[in-house]
MITIPA-311141 format. One record per residue: x, y, z of N, C-alpha, C, O in turn; residue in one letter. Coordinates in pm, whole numbers. Each point is the difference from the previous one (the first is absolute). Layout:
BEGIN
npx|npy|npz|capx|capy|capz|cpx|cpy|cpz|opx|opy|opz|r
X|Y|Z|X|Y|Z|X|Y|Z|X|Y|Z|A
...
END
This chain:
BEGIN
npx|npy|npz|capx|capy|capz|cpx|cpy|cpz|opx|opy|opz|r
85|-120|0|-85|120|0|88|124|0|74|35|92|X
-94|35|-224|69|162|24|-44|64|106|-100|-17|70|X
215|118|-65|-45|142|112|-103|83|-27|-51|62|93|X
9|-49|-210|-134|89|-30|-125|-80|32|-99|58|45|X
99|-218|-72|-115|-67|41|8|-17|153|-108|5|59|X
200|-22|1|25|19|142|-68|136|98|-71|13|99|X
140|72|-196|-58|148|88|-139|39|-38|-68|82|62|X
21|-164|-196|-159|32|25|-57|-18|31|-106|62|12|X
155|-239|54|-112|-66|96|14|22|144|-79|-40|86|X
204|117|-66|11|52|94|-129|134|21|-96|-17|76|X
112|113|-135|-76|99|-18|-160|-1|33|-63|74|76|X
17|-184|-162|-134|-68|-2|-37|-71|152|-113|-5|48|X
245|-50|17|-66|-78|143|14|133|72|-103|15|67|X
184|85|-52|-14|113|37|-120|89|1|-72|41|91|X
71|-28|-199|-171|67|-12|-97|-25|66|-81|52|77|X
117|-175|-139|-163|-125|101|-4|49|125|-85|79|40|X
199|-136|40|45|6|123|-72|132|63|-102|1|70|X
190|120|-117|-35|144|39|-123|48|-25|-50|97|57|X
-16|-183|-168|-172|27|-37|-102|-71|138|-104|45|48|X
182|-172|-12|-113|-39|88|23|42|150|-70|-51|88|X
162|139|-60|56|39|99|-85|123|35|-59|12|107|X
59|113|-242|-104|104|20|-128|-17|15|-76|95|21|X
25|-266|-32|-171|-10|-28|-18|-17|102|-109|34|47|X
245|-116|65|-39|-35|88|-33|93|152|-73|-27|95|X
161|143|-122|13|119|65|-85|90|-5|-23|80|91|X
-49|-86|-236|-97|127|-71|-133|-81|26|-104|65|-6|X
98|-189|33|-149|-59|41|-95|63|91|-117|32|-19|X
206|-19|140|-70|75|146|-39|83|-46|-123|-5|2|X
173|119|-63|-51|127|-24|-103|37|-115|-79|94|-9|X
106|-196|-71|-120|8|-114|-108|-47|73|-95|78|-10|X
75|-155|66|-117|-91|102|-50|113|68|-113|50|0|X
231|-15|68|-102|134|123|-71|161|-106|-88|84|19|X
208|-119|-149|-60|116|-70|-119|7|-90|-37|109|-45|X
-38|-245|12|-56|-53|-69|-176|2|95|-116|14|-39|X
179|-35|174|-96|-41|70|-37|147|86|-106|19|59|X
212|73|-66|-107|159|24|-54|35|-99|-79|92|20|X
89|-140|-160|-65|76|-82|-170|-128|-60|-47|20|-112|X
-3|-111|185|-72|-56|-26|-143|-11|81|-2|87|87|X
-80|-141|-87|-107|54|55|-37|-107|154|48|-111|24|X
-136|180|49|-49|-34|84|-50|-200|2|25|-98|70|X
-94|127|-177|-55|-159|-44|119|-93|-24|8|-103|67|X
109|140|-181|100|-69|-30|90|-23|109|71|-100|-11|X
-57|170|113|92|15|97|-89|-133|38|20|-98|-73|X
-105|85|169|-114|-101|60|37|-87|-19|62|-64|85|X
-86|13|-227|-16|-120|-52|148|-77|-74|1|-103|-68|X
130|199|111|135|-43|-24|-32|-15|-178|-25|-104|-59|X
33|213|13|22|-60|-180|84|77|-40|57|-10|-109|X
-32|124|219|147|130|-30|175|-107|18|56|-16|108|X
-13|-28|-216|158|-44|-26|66|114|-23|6|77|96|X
44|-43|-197|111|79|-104|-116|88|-71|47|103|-48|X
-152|-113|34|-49|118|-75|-114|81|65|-98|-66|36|X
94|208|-14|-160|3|71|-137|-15|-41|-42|58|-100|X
-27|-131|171|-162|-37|-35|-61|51|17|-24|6|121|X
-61|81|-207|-110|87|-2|58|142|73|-12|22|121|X
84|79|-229|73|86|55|-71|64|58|-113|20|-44|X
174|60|222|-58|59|94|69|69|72|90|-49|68|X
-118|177|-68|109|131|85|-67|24|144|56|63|90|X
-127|-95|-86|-72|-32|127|135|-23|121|8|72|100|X
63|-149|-121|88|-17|142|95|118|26|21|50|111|X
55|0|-272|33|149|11|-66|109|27|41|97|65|X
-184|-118|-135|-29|138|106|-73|-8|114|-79|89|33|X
103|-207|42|-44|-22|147|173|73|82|12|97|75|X
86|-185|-125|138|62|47|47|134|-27|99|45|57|X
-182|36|-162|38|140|-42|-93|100|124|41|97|63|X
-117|-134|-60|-134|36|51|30|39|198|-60|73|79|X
160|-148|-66|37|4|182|70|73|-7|106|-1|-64|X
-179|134|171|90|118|-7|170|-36|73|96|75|-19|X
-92|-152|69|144|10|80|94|-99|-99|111|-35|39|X
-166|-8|-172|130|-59|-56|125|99|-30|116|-7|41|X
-172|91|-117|89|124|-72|85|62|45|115|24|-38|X
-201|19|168|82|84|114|135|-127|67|94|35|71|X
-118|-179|-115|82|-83|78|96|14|-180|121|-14|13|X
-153|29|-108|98|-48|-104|79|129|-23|102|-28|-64|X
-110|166|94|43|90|-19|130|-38|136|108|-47|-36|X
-131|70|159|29|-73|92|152|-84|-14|103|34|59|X
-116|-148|-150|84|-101|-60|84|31|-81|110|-56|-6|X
-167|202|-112|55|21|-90|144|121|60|113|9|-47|X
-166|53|142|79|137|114|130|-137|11|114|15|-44|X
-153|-117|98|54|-78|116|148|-44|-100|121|10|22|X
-197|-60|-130|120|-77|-97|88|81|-53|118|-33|-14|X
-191|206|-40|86|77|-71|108|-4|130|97|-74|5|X
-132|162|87|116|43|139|45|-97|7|120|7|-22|X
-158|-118|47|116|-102|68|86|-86|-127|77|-95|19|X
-111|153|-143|83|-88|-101|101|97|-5|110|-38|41|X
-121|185|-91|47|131|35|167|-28|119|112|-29|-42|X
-146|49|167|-5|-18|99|126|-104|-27|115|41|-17|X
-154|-195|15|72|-133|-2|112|10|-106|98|-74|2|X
-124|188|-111|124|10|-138|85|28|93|93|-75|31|X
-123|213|36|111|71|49|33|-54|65|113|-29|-42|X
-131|-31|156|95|-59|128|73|-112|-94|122|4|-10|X
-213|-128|-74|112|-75|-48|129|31|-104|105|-63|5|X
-125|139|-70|86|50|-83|102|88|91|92|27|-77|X
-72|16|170|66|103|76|96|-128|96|110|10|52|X
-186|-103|-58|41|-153|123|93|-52|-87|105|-43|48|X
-126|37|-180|33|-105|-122|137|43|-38|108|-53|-23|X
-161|174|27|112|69|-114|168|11|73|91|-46|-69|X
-67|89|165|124|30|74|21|-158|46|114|-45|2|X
-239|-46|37|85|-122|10|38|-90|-97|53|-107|29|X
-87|155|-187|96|-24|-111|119|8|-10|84|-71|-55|X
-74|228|151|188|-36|-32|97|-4|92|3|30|120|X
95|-84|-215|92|-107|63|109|86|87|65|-58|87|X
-47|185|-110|60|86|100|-90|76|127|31|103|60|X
-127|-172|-46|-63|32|144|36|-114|95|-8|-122|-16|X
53|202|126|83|-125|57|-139|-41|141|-83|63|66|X
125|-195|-79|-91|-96|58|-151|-19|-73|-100|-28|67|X
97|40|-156|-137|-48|-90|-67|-119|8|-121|-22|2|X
242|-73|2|-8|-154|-3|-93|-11|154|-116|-38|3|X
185|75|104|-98|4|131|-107|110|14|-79|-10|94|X
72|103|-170|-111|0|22|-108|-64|-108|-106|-47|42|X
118|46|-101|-70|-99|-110|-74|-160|56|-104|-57|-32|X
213|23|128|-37|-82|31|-153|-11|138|-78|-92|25|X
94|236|35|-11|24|126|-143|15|-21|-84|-31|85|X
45|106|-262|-114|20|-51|-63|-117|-67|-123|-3|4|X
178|-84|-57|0|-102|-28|-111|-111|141|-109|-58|-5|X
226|82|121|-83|-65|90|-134|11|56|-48|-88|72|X
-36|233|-116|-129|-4|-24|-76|-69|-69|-123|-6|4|X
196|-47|-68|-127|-157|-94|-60|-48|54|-123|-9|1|X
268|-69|107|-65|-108|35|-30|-14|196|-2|-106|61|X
-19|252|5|-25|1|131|-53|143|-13|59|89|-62|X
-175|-74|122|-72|136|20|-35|16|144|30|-103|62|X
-75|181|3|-58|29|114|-156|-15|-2|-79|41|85|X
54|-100|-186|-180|-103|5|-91|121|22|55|103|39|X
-170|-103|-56|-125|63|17|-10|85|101|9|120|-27|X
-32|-165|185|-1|50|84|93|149|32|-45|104|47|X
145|-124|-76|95|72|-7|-15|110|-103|29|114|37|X
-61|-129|-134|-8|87|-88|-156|61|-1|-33|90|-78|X
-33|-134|146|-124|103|54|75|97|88|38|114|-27|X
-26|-178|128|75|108|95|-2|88|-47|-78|95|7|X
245|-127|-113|93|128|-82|-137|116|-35|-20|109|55|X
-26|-145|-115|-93|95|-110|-59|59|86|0|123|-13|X
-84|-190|150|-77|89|90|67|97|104|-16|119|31|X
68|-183|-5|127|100|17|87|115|-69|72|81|58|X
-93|-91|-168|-6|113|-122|-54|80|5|44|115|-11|X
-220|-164|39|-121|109|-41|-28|-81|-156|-81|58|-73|X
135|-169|28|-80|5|-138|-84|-100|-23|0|-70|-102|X
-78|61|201|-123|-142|-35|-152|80|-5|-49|81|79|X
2|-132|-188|-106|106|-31|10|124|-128|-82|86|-35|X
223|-121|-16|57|130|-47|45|-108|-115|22|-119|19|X
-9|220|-192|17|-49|-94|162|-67|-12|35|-102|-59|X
57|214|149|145|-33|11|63|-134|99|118|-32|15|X
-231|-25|39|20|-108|103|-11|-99|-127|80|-91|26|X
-128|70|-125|15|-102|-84|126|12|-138|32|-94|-73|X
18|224|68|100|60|-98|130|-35|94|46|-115|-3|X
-4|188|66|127|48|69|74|-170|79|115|-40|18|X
-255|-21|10|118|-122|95|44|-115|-93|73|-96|28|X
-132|126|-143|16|-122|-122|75|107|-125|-43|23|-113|X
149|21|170|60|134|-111|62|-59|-49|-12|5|-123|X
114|-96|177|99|-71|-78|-12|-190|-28|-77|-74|62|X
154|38|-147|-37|-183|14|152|-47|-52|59|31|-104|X
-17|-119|214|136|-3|-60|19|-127|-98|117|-37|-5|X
-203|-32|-68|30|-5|-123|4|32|-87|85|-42|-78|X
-178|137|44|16|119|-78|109|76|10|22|57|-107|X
72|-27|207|104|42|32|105|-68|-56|102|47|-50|X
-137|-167|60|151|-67|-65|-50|-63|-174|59|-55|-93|X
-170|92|116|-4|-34|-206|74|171|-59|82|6|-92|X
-125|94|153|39|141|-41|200|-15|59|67|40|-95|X
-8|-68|172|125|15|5|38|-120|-113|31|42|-111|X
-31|-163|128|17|-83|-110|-2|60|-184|83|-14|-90|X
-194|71|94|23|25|-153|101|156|39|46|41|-106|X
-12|30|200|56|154|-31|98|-91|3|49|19|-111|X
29|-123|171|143|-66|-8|38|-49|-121|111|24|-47|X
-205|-99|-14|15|-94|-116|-6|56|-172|61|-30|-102|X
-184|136|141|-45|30|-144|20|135|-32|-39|44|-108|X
134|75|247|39|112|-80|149|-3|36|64|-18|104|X
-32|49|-258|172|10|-20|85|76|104|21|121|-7|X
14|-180|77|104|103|140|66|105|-39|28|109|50|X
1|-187|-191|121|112|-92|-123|158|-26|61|106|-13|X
-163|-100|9|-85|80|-33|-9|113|139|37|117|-7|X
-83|-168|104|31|38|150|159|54|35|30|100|64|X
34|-172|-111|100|65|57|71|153|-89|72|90|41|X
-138|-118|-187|74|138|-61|-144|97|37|29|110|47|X
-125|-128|-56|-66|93|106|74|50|137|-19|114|41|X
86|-188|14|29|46|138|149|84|-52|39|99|61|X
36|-156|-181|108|73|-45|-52|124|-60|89|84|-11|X
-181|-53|-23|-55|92|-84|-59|146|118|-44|106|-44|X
58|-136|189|-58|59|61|-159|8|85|-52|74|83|X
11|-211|-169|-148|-9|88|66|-63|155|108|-45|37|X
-234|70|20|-24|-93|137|-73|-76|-14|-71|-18|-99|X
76|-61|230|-102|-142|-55|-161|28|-28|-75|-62|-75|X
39|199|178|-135|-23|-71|-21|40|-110|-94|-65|-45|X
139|153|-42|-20|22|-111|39|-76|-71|-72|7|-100|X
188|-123|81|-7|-132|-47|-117|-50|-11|-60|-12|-106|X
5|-31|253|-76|-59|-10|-156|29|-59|-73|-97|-19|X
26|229|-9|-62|63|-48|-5|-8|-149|-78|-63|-71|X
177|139|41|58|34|-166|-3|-128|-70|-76|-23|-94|X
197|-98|164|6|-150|-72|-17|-123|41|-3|-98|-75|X
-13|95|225|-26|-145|12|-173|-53|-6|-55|-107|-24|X
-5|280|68|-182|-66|-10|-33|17|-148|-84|-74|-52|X
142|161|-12|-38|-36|-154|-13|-121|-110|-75|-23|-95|X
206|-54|168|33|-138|-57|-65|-90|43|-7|-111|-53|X
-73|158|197|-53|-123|87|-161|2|-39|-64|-91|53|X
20|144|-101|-133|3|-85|-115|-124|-4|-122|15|5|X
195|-136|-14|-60|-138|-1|-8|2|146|-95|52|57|X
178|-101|-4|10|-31|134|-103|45|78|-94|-64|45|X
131|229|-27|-86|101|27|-151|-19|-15|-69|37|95|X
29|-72|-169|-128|5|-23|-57|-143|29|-119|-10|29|X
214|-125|-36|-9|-111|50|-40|-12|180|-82|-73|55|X
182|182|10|15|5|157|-176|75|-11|-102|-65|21|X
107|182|-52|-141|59|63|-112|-77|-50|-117|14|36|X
164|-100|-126|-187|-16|-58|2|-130|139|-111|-22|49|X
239|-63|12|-57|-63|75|-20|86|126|-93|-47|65|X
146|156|-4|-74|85|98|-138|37|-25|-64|45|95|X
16|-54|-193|-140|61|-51|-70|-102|19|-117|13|36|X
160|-107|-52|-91|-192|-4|-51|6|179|-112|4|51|X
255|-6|12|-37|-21|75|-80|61|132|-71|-58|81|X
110|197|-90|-80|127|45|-163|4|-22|-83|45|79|X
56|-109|-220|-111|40|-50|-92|-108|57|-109|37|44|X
145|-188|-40|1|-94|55|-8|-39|161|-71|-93|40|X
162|188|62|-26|8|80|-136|-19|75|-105|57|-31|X
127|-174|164|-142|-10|59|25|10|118|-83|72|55|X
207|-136|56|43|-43|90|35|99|109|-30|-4|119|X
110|107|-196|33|120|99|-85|91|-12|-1|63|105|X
-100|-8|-204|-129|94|-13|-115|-82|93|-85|57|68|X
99|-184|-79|-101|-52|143|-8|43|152|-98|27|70|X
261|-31|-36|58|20|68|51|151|79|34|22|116|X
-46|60|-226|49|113|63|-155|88|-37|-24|97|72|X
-58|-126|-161|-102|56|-73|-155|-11|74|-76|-96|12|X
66|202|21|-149|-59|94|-114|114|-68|-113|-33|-36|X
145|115|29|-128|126|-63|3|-30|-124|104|-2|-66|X
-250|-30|10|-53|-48|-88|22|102|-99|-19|-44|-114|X
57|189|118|1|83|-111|149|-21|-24|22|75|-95|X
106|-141|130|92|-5|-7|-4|-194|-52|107|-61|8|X
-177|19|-34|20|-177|-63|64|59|-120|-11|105|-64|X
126|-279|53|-5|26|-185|-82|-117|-38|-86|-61|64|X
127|45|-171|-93|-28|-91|14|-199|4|-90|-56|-64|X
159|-8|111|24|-104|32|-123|-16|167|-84|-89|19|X
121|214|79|-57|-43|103|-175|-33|-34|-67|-90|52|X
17|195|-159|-116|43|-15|-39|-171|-97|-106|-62|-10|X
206|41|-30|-39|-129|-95|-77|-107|106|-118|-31|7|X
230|-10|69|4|-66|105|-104|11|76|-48|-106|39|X
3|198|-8|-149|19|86|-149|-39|-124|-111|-33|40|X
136|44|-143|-106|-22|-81|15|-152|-50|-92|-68|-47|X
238|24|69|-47|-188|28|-4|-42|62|-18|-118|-29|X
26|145|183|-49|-9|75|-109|-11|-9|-34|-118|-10|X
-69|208|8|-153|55|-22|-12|-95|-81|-45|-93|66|X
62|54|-192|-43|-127|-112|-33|-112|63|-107|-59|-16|X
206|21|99|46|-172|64|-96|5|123|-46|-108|38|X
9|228|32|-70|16|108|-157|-69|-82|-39|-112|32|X
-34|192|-132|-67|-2|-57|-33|-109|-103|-102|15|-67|X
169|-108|53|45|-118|-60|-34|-113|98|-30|-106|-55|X
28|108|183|-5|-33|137|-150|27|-26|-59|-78|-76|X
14|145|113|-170|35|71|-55|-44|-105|-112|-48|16|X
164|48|-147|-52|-36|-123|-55|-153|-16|-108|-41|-41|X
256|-47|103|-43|-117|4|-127|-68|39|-64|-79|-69|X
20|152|270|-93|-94|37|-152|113|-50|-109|4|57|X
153|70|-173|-155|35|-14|-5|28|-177|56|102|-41|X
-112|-181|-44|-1|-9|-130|-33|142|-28|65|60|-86|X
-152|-8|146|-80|154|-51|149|80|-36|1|48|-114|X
114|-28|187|80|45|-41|111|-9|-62|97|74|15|X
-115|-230|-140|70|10|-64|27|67|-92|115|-21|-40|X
-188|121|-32|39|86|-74|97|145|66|68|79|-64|X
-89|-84|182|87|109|51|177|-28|9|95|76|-21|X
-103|-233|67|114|-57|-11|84|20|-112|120|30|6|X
-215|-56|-150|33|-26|-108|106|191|-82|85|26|-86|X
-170|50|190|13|110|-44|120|69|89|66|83|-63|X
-28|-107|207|106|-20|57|103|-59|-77|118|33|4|X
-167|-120|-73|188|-94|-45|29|144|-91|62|100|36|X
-125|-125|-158|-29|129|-123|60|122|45|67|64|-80|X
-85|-13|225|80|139|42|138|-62|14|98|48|-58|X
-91|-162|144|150|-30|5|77|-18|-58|122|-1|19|X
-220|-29|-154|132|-55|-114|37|160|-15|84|51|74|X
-147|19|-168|-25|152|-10|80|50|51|93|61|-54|X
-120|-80|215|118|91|100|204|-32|-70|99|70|-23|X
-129|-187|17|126|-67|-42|65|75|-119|112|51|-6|X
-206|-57|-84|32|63|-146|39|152|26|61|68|-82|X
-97|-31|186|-4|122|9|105|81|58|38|112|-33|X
-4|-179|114|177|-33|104|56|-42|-114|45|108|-37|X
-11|-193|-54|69|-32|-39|80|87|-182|113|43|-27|X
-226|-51|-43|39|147|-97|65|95|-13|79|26|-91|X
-113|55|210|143|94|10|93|21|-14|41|96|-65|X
53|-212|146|84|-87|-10|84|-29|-86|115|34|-26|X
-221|-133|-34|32|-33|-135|30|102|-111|115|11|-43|X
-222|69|-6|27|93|-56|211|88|-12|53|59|-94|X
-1|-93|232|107|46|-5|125|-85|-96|114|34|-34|X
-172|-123|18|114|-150|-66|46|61|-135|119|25|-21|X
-260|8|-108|32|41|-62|108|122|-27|71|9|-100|X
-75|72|200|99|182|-20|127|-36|3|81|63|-68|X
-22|-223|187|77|-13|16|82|-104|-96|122|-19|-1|X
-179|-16|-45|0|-120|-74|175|69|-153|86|-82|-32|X
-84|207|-16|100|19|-70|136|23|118|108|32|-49|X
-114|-43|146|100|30|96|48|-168|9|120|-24|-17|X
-193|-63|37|41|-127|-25|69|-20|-122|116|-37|18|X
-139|45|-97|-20|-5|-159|218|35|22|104|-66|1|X
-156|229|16|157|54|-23|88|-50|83|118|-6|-33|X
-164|-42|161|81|-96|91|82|-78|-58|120|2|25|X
-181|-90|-120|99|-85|-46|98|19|-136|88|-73|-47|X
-127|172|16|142|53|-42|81|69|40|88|14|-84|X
-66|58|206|91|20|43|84|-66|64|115|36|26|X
-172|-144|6|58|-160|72|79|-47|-104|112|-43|26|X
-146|46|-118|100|-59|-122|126|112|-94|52|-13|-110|X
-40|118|218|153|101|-36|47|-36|78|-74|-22|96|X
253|-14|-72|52|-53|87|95|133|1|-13|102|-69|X
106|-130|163|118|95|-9|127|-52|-51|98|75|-8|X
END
């Protein structure tokens, strides 16, 4: 067997492979997306798979319709800009000086930051901190204690070590810059992929956030948009419950799931929506990976 019949059947089990991989990932969400947009009856009687049955906006504008979603998604949207904002700067400022190799003791502290992976001061403790702050109740109690993440820290020093030319940095520094204007002028220009790789996962996970907005978040005009989810499946499953021992309300049940899916679709879009903007920063990523020095 030649190398061209080799690499095509290579190609082809590839495809396959990576084709049944996205169906299998993209199922959940077509299901839940399929099944907010279908009707009361179809929901009932389970005939909503992959496509919606008997199209119905009904569950969206039951979820549009509650005055406290909006005020919770605006809320989410404050939360992610500041704290993605916010998380550039501290990691890039963390990243950058422990790139180089003439800062003396890097290696320990690197390591010292490092040892936050894998030992924290747990929950309890970190209520304290915050109430002790003044920031529970407050939009900055969910921004400020989750500012930095030190893997993100060491994917951003890793590529400033590996993928910008030292020789570039250093005739900057012969040329008269200082490091921040280095780092300004040429190392965030080049870092473009990366860059936009690190925040879109601060944005995932900010936006995503449920655990510490539970936690530090108690006034209902201050929920985001995860907490507000969370209370309305709640409310479904509650209602799903009372539903059981009394038939009269199975259609309410039916109309509970329908918001939840809804709610879901609705959290989740946003989101998404960001993949595409970022998506040529990937793109150019990998060609700059392939200039060597």
């Amino acid at each position: 067997m030649d190398t061209k019949k080799r690499e095509k059947i290579f190609d082809v089990c590839n495809y396959t492979l990576m084709t049944l991989i996205v169906l299998v990932c993209a199922a959940p969400f077509v299901y839940v997306f399929s099944l907010s947009l279908s009707s009361t009856r179809a929901v009932l009687s389970r005939e909503v798979f992959f496509w919606p049955v008997e199209f119905d906006l009904v569950s969206y504008q039951n979820v549009l319709s509650d005055p406290t979603l909006m005020p919770a998604l605006w809320v989410s949207v404050k939360a992610t800009v500041l704290h993605t904002a916010i998380a550039m700067c501290l990691t890039i400022l963390t990243a950058y000086p422990l790139a180089q190799k003439r800062l003396k003791g890097h290696r320990v502290i690197m390591l010292m930051i490092m040892f936050t992976m894998f030992f924290s001061g747990g929950i309890i403790p970190d209520y304290i901190l915050v109430n002790s702050l003044g920031l529970t109740n407050n939009i900055w109690g969910i921004i400020l204690p989750c500012g930095i993440n030190t893997f993100n820290v060491i994917i951003l020093r890793t590529y400033f070590m590996n993928s910008i030319p030292s020789g570039i940095q250093e005739a900057a520094l012969i040329d008269g810059s200082n490091d921040f204007m280095t780092l300004v002028r040429i190392v965030l220009p080049l870092s473009k992929p990366v860059l936009a790789t690190v925040a879109l996962f601060y944005a995932v996970a900010r936006w995503n956030g449920f655990q510490d907005a539970k936690f530090f978040i108690n006034k209902q005009e201050l929920y985001t948009l995860p907490q507000k989810i969370n209370m309305i499946i709640n409310s479904s499953q509650l209602s799903s419950q009372t539903a059981m021992n009394n038939p009269q309300l199975a259609e309410q049940r039916t109309a509970a799931e329908g918001i939840k899916a809804a709610s879901i679709i609705f959290t989740t879009i946003p989101i998404m929506l960001v993949y595409p903007w970022l998506q040529k920063y990937f793109v150019h990523g990998v060609m700059i990976g392939a200039i060597k020095e």
